[in-house]
N, C-alpha and C positions, 0 to 999 in steps of 0.2 A: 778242585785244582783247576786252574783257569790260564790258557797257555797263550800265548801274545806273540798273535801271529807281525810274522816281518815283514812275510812274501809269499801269495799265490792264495792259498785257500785249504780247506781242514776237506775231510771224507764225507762220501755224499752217499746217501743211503741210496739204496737199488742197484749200486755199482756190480755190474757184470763180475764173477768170483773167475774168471780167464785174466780181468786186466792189476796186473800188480799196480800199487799203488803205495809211496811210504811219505812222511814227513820227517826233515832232520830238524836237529837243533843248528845254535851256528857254531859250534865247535866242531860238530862232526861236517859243515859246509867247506868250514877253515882248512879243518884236517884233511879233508879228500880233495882242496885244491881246488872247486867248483870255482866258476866265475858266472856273476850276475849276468841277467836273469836266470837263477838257480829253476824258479816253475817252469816245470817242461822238458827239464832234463830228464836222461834213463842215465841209470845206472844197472852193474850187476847185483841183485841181490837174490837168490835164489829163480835167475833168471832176470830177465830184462825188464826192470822197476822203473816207475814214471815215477820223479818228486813234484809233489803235486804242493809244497808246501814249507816253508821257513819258519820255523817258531823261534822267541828267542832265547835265550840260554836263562834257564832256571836250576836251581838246588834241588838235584832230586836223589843225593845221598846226603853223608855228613855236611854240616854248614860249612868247615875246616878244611875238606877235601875240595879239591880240585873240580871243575864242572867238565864231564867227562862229555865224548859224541855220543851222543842219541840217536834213534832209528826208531818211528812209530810206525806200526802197519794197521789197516784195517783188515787185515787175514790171518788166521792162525800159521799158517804155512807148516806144521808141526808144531807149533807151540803148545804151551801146558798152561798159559794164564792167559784172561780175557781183560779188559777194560773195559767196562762199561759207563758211559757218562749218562749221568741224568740231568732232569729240569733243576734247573738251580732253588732252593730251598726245598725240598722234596721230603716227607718223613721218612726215615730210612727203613724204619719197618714197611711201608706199601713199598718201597724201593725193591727190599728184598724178598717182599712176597710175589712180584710181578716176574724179578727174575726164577726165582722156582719155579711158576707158574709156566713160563716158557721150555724151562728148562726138565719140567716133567712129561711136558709134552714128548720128548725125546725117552727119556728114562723115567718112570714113574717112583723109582726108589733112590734116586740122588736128592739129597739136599746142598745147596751149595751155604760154605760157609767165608762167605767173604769180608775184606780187609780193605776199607773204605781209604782212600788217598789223602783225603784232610787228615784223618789221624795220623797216618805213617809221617807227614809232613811237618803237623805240632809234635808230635814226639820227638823231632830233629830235634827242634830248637827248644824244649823243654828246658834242657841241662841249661843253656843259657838265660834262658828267665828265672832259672832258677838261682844262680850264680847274679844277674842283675839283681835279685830283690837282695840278697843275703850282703852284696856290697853297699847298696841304699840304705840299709838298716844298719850298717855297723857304718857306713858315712854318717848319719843323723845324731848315733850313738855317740860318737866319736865326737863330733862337733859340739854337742850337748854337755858330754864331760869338759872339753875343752873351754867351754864359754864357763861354766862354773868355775873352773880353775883361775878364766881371764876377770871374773867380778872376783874372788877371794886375792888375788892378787891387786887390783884397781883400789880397791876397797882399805887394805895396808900400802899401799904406796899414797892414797890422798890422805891416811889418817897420820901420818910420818909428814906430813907436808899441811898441817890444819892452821898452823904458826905462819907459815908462809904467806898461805892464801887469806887470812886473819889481816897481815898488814897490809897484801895488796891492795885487798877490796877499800881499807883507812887511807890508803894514799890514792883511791878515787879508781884502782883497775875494774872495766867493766864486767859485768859478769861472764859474755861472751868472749874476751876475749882469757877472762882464767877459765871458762869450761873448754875452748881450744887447746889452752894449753894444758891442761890434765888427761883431754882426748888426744894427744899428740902423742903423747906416752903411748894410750892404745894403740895407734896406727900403726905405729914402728914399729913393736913388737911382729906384729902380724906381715908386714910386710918381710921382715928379717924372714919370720918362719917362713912366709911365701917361697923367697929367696933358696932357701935348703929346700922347700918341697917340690920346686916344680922338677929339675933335675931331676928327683928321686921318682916320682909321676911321670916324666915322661921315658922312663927308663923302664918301668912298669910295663906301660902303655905301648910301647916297639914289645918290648918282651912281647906279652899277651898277643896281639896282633900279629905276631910273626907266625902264630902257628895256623895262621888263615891267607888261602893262596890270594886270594882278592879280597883288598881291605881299604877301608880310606884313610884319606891323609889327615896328618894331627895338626890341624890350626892352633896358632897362638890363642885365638880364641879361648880356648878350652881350659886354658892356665889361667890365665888373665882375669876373665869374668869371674871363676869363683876366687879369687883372692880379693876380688872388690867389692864380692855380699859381703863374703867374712868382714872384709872393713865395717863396714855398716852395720853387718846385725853386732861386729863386738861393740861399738859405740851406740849403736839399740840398749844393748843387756846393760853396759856400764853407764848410761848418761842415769841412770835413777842415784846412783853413789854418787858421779860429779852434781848433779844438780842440788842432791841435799846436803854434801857439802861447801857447794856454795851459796846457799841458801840459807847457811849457820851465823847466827849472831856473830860479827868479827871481837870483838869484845870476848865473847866467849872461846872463841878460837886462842886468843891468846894467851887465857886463863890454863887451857888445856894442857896439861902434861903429856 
């Protein structure tokens, strides 16, 4: 866990156990009123506290929940849990043989059995990674059936139209522009659907996010671009039907029943 400091400076080892010393977050700065420069302030906290420090506001409960005021101390002052930081990348087993090691020194029959920060942390956001794949995968799924739908569909709507494009090509129409006009057919559709879904997505999307106190804002962006893959990969998946359709002997097109 790596905290980002705002203002002043973190604890300093050797610190005399006479001088209180705490660091807030900026919610708890906010909420007690402090004005800048916050370093060097006292406050009451079990006696007269020097803030020796501003970190800025992080998630350190639910992602959903609120970011609450914080207060670090480098003293127990009564407390029943410790914090220990180490060297960054450190293996956690010398990590926590070093603190026994310390800590028997005190008591030779304590083991300490502790509960590392990074884990507490990914466990937050777990349920939501988990929730992003399971949308991803039933997006791809979705799209996937959807594009086979839009080729079996593409596929009887040019063969209902082989007579058509039969005479065009005899009266000299290019081949661009009847593969335009058979891709035009594609575009609509999707855009139509576009049309009913973004509504329906962005109604989703306020829902879902409302139940998060701080959230960002939904750019049009986020409608927009993927209705213009979908353009493209349906005329990806369909141009193999329009091209061998118009690639058909016109002669034989006409023949065609």
């Amino acid at each position: 866990m790596q905290f980002q400091l705002k203002e002043g400076g973190f604890f300093k080892e050797n610190t005399p156990d006479s001088i209180r010393q705490i660091i807030l977050n900026e919610t708890a700065v906010r909420m007690m009123g402090l004005k800048p420069p916050v370093a060097g302030q006292y406050v009451h906290y079990k006696g007269n506290a020097e803030i020796i420090g501003v970190v800025k506001d992080f998630y350190y409960k639910e992602p959903a929940d609120e970011i609450e005021p914080l207060l670090l101390s480098s003293r127990l002052w009564g407390g029943i849990s410790l914090y220990i930081k180490f060297k960054e990348n450190i293996n956690r087993a010398h990590g926590q043989n070093a603190v026994n090691t310390v800590l028997n020194k005190f008591d030779s029959g304590f083991v300490a059995n502790p509960t590392w920060s990074e884990d507490i942390y990914q466990s937050k956001f777990e349920s939501l990674k988990m929730q992003s794949k399971i949308v991803m995968i039933a997006s791809f799924l979705s799209m996937f059936i959807a594009m086979l739908g839009l080729v079996a569909v593409h596929l009887y709507a040019t063969t209902r139209r082989i007579k058509e494009i039969g005479i065009r090509r005899i009266n000299g129409a290019a081949s661009m522009n009847i593969f335009v006009l058979l891709s035009s057919d594609i575009v609509k559709w999707v855009l139509i659907a576009g049309v009913f879904a973004v509504p329906l997505a962005y109604y989703l999307a306020v829902e879902w996010m409302s139940n998060y106190t701080n959230r960002a804002s939904l750019d049009w962006s986020i409608f927009v671009i993927p209705i213009l893959v979908q353009c493209f990969i349906a005329l990806l998946v369909t141009s193999g039907v329009s091209i061998r359709t118009i690639s058909r002997n016109p002669v034989e097109s006409l023949k065609a029943e």
